[in-house]
Backbone as JSON Lines, residues from 0, in Angstrom:
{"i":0,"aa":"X","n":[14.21,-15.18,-17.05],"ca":[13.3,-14.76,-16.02],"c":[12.18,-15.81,-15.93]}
{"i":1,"aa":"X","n":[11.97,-16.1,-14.37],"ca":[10.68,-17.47,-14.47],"c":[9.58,-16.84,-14.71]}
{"i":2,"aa":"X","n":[8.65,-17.82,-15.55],"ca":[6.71,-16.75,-15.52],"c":[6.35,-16.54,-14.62]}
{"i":3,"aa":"X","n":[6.87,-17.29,-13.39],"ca":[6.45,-16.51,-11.79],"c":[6.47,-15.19,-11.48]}
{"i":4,"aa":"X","n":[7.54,-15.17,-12.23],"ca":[8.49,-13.35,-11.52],"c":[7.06,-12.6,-12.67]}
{"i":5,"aa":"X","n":[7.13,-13.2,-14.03],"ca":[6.12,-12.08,-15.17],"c":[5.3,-12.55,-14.06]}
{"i":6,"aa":"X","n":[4.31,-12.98,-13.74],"ca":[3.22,-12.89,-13.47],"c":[3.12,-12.2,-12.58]}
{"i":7,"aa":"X","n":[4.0,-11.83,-11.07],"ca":[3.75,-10.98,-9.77],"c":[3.91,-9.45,-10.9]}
{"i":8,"aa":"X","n":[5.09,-9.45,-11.31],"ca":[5.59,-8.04,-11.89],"c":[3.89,-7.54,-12.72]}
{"i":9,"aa":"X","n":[3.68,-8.41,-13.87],"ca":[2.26,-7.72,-14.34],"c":[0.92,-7.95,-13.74]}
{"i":10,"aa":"X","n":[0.68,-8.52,-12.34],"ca":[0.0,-8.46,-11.24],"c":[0.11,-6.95,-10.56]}
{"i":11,"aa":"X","n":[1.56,-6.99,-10.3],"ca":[1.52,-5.44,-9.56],"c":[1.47,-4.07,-10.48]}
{"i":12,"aa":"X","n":[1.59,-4.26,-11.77],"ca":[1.32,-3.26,-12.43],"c":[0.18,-2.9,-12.69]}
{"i":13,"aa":"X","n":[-0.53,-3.87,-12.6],"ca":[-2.34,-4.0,-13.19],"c":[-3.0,-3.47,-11.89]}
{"i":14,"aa":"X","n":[-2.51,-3.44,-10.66],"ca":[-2.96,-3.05,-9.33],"c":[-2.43,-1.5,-9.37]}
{"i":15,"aa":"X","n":[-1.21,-1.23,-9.42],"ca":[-0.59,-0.24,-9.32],"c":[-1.46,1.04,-10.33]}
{"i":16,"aa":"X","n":[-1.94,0.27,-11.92],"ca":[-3.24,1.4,-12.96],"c":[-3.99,1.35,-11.83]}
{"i":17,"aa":"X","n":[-4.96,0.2,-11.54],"ca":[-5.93,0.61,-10.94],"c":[-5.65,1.61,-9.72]}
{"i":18,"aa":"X","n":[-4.94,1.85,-9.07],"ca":[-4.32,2.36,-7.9],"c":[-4.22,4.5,-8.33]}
{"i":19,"aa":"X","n":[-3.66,4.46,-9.58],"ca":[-3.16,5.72,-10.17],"c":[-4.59,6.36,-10.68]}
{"i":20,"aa":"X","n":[-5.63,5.3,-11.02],"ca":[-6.8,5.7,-11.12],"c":[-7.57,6.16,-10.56]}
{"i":21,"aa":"X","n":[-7.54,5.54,-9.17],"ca":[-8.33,5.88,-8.21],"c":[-7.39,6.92,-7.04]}
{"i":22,"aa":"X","n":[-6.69,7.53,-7.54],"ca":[-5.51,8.51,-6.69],"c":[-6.67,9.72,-5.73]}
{"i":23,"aa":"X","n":[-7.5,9.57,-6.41],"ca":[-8.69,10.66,-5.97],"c":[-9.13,10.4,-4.14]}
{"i":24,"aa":"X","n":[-9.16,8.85,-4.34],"ca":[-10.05,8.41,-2.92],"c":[-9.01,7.96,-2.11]}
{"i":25,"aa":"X","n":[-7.26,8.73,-1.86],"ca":[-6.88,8.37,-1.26],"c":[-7.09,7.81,0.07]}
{"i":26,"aa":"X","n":[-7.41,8.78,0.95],"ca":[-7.45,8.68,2.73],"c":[-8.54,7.83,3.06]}
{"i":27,"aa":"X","n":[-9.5,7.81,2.46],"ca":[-11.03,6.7,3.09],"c":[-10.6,5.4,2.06]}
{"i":28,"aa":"X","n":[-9.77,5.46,1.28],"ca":[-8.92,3.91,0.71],"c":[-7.98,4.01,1.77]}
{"i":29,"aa":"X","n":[-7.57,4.31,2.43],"ca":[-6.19,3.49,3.1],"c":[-6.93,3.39,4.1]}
{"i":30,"aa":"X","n":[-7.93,4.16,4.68],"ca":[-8.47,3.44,6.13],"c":[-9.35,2.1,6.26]}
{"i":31,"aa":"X","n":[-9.68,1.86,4.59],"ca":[-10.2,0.56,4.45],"c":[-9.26,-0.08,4.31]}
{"i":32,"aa":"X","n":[-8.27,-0.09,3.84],"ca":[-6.78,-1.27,3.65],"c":[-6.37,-1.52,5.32]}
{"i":33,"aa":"X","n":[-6.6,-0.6,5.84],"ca":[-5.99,-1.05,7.08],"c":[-6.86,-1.37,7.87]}
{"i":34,"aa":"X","n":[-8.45,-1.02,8.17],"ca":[-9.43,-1.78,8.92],"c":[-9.37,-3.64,8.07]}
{"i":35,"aa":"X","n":[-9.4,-3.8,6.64],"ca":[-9.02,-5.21,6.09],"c":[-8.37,-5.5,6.5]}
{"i":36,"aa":"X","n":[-7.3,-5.34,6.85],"ca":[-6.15,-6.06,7.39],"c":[-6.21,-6.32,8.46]}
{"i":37,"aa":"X","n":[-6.47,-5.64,9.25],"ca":[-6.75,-6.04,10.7],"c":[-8.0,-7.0,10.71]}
{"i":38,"aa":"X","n":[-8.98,-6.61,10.21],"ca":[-10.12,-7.89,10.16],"c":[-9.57,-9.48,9.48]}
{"i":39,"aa":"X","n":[-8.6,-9.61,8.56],"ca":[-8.37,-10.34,8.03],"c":[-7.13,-11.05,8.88]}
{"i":40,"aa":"X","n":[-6.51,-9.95,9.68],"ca":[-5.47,-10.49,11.04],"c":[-6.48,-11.5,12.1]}
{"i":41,"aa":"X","n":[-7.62,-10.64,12.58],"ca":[-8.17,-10.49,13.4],"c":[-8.41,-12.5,13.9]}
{"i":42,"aa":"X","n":[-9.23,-13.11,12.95],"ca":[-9.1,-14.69,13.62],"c":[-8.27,-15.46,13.81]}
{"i":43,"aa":"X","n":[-7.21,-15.07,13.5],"ca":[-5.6,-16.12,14.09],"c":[-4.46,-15.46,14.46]}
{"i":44,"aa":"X","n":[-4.76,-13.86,14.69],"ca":[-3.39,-13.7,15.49],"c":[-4.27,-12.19,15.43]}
{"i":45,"aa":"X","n":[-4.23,-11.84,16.74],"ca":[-5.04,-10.44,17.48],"c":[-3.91,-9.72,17.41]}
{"i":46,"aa":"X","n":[-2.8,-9.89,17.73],"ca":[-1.6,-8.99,17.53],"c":[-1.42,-8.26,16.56]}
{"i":47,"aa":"X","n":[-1.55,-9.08,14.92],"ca":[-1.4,-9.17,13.7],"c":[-2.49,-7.42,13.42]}
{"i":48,"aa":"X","n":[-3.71,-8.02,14.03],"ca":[-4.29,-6.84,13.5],"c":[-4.51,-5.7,14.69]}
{"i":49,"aa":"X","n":[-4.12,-5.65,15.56],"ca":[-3.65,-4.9,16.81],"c":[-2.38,-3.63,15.86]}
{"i":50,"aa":"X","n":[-1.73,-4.59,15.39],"ca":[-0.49,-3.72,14.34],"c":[-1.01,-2.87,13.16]}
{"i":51,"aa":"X","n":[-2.06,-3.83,12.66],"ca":[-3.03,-2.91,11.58],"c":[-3.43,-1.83,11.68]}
{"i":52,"aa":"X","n":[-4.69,-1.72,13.22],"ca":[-5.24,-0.87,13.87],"c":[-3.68,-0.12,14.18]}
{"i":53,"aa":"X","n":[-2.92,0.35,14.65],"ca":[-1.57,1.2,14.41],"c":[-1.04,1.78,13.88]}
{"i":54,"aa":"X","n":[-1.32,1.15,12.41],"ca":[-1.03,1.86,10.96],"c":[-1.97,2.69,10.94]}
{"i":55,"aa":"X","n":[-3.44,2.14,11.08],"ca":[-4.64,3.2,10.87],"c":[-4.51,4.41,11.53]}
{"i":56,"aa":"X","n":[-3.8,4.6,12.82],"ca":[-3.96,5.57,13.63],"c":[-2.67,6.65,13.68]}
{"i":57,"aa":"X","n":[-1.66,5.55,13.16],"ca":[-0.39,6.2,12.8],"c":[-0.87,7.26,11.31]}
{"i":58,"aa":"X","n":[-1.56,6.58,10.25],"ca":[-2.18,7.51,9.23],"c":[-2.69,8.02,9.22]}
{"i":59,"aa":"X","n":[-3.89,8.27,10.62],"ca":[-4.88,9.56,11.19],"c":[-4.27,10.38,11.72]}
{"i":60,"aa":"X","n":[-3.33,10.22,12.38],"ca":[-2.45,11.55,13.16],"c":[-1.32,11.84,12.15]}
{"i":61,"aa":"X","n":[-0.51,11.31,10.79],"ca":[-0.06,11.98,10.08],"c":[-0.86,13.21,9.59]}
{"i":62,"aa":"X","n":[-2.27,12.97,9.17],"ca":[-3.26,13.8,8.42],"c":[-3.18,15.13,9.22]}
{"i":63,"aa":"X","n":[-3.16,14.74,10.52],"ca":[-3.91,15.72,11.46],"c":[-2.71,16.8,11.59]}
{"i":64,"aa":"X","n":[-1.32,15.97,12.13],"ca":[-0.16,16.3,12.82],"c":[1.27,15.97,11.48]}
{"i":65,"aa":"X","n":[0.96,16.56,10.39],"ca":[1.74,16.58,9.3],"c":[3.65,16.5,9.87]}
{"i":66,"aa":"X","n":[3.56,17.12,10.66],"ca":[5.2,17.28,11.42],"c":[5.5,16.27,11.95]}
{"i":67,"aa":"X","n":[4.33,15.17,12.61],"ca":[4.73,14.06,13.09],"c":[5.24,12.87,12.63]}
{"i":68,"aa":"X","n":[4.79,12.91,11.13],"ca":[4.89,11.61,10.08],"c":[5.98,11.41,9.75]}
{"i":69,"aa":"X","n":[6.36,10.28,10.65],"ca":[8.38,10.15,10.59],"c":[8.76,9.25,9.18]}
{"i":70,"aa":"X","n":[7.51,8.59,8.96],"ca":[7.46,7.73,7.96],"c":[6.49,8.2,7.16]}
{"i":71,"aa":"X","n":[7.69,8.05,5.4],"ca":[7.37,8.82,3.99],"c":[6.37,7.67,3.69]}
{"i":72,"aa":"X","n":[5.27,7.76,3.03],"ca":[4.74,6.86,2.44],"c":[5.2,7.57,0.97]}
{"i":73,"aa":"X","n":[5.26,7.13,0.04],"ca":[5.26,7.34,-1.19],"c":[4.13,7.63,-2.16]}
{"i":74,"aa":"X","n":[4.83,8.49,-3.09],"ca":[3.31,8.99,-3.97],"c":[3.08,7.76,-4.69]}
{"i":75,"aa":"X","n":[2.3,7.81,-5.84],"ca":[1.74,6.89,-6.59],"c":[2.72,7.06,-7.95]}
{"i":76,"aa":"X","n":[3.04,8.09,-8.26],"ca":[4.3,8.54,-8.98],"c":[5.22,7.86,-8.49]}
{"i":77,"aa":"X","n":[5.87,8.1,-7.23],"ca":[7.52,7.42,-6.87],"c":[6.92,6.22,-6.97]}
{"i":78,"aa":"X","n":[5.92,4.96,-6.79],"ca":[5.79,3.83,-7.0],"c":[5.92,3.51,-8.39]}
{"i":79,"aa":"X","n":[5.7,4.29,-9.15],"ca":[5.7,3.7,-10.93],"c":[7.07,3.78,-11.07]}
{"i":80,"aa":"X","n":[7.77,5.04,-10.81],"ca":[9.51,4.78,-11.22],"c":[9.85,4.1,-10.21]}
{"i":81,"aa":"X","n":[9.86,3.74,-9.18],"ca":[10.5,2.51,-8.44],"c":[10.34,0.97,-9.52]}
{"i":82,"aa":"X","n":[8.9,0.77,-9.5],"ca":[8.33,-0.34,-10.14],"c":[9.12,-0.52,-11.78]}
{"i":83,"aa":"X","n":[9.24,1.01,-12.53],"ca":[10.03,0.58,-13.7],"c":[11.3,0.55,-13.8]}
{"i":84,"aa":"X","n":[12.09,0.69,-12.39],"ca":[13.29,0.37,-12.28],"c":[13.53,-0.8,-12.36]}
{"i":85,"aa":"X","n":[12.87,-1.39,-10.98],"ca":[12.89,-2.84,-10.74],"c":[12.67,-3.37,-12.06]}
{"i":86,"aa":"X","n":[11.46,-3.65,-12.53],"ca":[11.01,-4.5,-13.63],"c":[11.97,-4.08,-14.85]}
{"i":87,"aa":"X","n":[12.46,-2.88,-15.05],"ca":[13.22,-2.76,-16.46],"c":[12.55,-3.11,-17.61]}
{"i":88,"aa":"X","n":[13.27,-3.71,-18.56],"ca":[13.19,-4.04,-19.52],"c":[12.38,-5.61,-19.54]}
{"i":89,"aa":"X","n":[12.07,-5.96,-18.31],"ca":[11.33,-7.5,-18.56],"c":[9.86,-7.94,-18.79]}
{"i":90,"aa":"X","n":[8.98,-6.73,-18.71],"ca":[7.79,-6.91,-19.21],"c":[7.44,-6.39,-20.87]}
């Protein structure tokens, strides 16, 4: 395995604690991930964060309109057993 691959794999795990930690402040954390993104789209491709702003609004009307949310986001749980599938035995 290259130290590239260790380094993303225990990059995303070290994000993923901090992430399980803060499980509390879900909904006003993802509306900042997605206003960032769009600001960070925003000076070289308006589209880019046009798509951002989408997600944001697509995740305000899941909240609102629970029946509408065609798309599962995943708990913070299904991300750790996904993540220790993938990674296995290599960290």
């Amino acid at each position: 395995m290259s130290d590239a691959l260790v380094k993303v794999l225990r990059r995303f795990e070290e994000q993923l604690t901090r992430l399980e930690s803060e499980v509390a402040a879900g909904a006003s954390h993802w509306k900042a991930v997605h206003l960032h993104k769009a600001l960070e789209a925003l000076p070289d491709d308006h589209a880019a964060a046009d798509l951002h702003l989408d997600e944001l609004d697509r995740a305000e009307l899941a909240h609102e309109y629970p029946e509408m949310n065609a798309d599962h986001v995943p708990t913070v749980d299904e991300i750790r057993s996904r993540f220790v599938m993938v990674a296995g035995g290599m960290l």
